[in-house]
C-alpha positions in Angstrom: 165.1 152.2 150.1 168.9 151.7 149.6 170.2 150.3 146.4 170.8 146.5 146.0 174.3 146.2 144.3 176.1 143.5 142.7 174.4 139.8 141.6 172.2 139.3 145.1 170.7 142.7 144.2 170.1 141.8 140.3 169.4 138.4 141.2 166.2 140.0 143.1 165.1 142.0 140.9 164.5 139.8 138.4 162.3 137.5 140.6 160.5 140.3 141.5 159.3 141.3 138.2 158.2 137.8 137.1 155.8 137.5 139.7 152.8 133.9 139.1 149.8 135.8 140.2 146.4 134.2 140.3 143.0 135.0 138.9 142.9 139.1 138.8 141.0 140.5 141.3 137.8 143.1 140.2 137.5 146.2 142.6 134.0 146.6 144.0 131.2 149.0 143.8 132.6 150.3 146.9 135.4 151.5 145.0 133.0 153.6 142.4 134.2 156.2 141.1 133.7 159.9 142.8 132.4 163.4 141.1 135.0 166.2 140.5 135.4 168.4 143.3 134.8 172.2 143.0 138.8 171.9 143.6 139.9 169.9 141.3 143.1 171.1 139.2 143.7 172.1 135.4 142.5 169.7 133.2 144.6 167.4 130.9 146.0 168.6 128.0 143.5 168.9 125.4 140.8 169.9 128.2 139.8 173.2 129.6 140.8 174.9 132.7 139.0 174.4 135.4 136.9 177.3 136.8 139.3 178.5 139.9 141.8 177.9 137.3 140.3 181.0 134.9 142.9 183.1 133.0 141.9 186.5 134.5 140.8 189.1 131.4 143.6 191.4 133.7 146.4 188.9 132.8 150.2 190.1 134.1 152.6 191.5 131.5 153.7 189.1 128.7 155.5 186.1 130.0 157.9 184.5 127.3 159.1 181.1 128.4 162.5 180.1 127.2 164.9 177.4 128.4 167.9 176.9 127.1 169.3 173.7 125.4 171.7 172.4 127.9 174.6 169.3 127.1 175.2 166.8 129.2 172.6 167.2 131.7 171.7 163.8 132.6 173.6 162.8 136.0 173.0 159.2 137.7 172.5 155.7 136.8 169.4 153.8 135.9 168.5 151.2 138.8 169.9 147.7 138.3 166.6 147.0 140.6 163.9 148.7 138.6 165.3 147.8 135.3 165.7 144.6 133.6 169.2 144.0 131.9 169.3 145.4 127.7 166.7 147.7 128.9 166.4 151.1 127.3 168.3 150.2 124.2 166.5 149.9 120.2 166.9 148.5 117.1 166.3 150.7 113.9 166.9 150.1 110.7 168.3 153.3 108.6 165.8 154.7 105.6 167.6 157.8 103.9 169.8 158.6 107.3 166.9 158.6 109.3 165.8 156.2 111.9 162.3 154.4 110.6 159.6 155.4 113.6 158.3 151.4 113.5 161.7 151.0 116.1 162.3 153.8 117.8 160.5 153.6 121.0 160.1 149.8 121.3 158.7 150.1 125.1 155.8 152.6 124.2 152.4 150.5 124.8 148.4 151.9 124.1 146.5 150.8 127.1 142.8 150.2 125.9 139.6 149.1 126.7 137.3 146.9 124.2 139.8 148.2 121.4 140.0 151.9 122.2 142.5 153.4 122.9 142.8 155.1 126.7 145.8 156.1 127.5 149.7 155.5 126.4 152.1 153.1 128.9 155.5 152.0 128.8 157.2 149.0 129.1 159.5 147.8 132.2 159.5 144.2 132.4 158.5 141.4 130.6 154.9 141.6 132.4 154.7 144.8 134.1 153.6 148.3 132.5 153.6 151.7 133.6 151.1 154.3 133.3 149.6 157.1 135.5 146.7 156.5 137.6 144.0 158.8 136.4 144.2 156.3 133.4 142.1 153.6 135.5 138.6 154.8 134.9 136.8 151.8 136.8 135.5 148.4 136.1 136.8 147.8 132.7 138.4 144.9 131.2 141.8 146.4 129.8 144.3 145.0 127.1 147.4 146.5 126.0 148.9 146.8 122.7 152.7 146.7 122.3 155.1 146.2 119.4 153.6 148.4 116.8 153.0 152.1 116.1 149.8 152.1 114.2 147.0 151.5 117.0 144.7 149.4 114.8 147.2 147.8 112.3 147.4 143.8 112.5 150.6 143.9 111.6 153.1 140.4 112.5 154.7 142.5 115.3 151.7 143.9 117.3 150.8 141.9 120.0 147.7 142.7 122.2 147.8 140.7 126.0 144.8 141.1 128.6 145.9 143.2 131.5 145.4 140.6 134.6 146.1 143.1 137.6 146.4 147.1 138.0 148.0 148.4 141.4 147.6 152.5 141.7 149.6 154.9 144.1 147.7 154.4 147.4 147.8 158.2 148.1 146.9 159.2 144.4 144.7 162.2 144.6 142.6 162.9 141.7 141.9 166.8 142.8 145.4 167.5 142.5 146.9 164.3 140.7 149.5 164.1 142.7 151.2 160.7 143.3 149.8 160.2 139.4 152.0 156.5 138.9 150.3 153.0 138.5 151.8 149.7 138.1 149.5 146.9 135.3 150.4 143.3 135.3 149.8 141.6 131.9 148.0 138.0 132.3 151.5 136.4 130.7 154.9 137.2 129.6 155.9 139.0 126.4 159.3 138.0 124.5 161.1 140.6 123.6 162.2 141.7 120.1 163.5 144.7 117.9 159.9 146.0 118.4 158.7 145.2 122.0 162.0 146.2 124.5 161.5 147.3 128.2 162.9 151.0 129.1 165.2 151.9 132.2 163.8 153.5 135.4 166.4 155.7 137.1 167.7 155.7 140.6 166.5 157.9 142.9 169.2 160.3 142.9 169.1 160.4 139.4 169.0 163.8 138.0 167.9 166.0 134.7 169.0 169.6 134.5 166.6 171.6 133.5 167.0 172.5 129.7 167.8 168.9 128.7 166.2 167.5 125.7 163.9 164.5 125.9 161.1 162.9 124.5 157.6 161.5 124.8 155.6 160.1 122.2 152.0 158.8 121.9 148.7 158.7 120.0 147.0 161.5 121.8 144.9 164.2 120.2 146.5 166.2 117.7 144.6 169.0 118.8 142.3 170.3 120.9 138.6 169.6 121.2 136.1 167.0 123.3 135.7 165.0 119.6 138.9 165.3 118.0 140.2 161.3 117.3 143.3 160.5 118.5 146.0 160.1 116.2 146.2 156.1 114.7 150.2 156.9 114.3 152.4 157.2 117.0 153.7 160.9 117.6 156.5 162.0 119.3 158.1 165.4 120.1 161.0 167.0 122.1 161.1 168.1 125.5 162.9 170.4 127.4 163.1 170.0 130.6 161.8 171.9 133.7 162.0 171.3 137.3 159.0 171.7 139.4 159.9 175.2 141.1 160.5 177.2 137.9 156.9 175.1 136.1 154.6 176.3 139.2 156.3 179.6 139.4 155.4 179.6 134.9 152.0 178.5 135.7 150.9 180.7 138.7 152.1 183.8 136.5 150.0 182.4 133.2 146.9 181.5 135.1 146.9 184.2 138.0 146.5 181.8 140.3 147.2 181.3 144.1 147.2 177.9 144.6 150.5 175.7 143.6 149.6 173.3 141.0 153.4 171.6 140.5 154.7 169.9 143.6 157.3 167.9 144.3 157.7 164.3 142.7 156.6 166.2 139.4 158.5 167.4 136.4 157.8 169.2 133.2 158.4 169.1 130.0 158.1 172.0 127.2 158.2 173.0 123.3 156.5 175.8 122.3 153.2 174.8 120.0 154.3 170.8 120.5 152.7 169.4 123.9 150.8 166.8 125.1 146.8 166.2 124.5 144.2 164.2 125.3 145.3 160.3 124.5 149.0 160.9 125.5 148.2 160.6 129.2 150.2 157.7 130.9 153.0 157.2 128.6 156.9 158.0 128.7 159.0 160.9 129.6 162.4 159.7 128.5 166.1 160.8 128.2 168.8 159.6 126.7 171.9 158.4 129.3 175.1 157.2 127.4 172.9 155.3 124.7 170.6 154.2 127.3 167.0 155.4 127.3 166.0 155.9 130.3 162.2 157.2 131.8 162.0 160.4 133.4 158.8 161.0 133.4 155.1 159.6 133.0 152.5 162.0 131.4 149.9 163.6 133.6 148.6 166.6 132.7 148.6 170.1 131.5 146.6 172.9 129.8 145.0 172.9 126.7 146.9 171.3 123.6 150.2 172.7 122.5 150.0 176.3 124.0 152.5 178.8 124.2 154.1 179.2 127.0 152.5 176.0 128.6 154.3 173.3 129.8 152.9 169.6 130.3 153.4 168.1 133.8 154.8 164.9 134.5 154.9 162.3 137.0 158.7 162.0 138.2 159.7 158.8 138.0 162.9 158.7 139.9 160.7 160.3 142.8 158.8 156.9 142.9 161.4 154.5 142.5 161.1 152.7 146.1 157.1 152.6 145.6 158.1 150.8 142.5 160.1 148.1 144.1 157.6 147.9 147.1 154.6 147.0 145.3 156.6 144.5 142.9 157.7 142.8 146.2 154.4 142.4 147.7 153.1 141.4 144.3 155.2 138.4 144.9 154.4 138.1 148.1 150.7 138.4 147.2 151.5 134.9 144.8 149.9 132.8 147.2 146.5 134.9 147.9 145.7 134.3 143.8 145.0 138.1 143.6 146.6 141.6 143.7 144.2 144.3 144.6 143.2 147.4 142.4 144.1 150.0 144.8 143.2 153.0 142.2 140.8 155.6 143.6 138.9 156.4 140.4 139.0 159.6 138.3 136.4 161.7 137.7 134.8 161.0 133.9 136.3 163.0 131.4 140.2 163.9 133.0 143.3 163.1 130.3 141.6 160.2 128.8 141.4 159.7 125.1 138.0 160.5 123.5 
């Protein structure tokens, strides 16, 4: 889709992402969820690898995976479309030259169900949240919690709003978790403050050399292990980034497969012994663009929790900008049904979920 510019463009954009929906709709059994296929890729971080996915006891000669720092390497604008205005930008107040973490990513959310944590989100608008699909595990009442970085604090700042709607990628695939991106509509509006901000999305053209250093943070697993709690703190790590062709060429040489596990409209993300885990599913890649924060990526999966030479895999974001816009226009043009479907094809039990 071609970018809107000037006030007309803005003008609808913001319309679009304060849609009135009605009563939320509740997907039926016909929607239940599926068993995993024989087929189905590497787990999420923090699981194991699925059995055509075993390392062979004849591995190839050592791999070492470096990537070099790179400066500079953010090219592009975040869309004036997908984006509302201040986006991307954070408050923090300054404790012995260091930022204080209760600031730093204002637009990180914990999407949960009956006060559990599931999986991590991010912020885009005032009533929309972003997350990856495999997060939406069937017919659950879901909240999320923004505004604070302790998941089961009651502190003055968190707030906790009932998710009213939840609109998937309609050619999500859960053997291959491609297409991983899904859109939740919170029942009402939350005001924004120093602790609760939306992040950018990116253009479509927008572009991240590889080697660039970002960040995602979230309240995954610190490590492995089917009954390790999540962490109750917010963590965060850097990135560096890889482009899809290098991470499947990494990953077909670590796991001696045949089969390519990164395609296009992912990313990845890598620093050695510091990766993603079970929890950390569904919340944000980002990058910083001239002070501007800006989401790269969404967290989808990867293999095992923090090992070398393993990088975590992302949902692209700029890849899915148009879907983006699409399904917040027919949201609005939904208004007068009452309801926006749950298009999600459900997960398998058990895939990049928290505990």
């Amino acid at each position: 889709m071609a970018s809107l510019g000037g006030p007309l463009g803005l003008l609808l954009w913001l319309l679009l992402l304060e849609p009135r929906l009605g009563e939320g709709y509740s997907p039926s059994k016909e929607s239940a969820m599926t068993p995993a296929s024989p087929e189905a890729p590497p787990g999420p971080p923090g699981s194991l690898e699925s059995p055509q996915m075993l390392i062979s006891t004849a591995a190839p000669g050592p791999l070492t995976l470096t990537v070099e720092s790179s400066q500079a390497a953010v090219f592009g604008t975040f869309s004036p479309q997908v984006s509302q205005p201040g986006c991307g930008q954070r408050s923090m107040r300054i404790a012995g030259g260091l930022p204080a973490s209760d600031k730093k990513w204002p637009w990180q959310v914990s999407l949960q169900v009956r006060d559990r944590h599931i999986c991590g989100g991010s912020l885009i608008a005032s009533r929309w949240v972003l997350t990856a699909a495999h997060c939406i595990i069937g017919h659950e009442e879901y909240t999320v919690r923004l505004g604070d970085t302790l998941l089961y604090s009651h502190s003055k700042t968190t707030l906790v709003v009932p998710v009213e709607d939840i609109v998937c990628h309609h050619y999500y695939d859960a053997k291959t978790l491609r297409h991983d991106i899904a859109l939740v509509l919170l029942s009402f509006s939350v005001n924004y403050s120093s602790y609760i901000q939306p992040v950018c999305l990116p253009e479509r053209a927008f572009h991240v050399e590889s080697g660039t250093e970002c960040w995602v943070a979230g309240w995954g697993q610190l490590a492995g292990g089917e009954t390790a709690p999540v962490s109750v703190h917010l963590q965060e790590t850097k990135q560096l980034i890889l482009h899809y062709k290098k991470c499947n060429q990494i990953l077909l040489t670590r796991l001696g497969s045949l089969r390519n596990l990164v395609k296009k409209g992912m990313i990845c993300g890598y620093q050695d012994g510091k990766s993603l885990c079970k929890g950390d599913s569904g919340g944000p890649l980002v990058c910083e663009l001239n002070a501007t924060w800006v989401q790269v990526g969404i967290v989808s999966w990867g293999i095992g929790c923090g090992r070398k030479n393993y990088p975590g895999v992302y949902t692209e974001v700029s890849f899915y900008k148009d879907w983006v816009i699409g399904q917040l226009s027919q949201a609005r043009s939904w208004d007068s049904a009452g309801f926006l479907p749950l298009l999600c094809l459900l997960l398998p039990l058990g895939v990049l979920v928290a505990p």
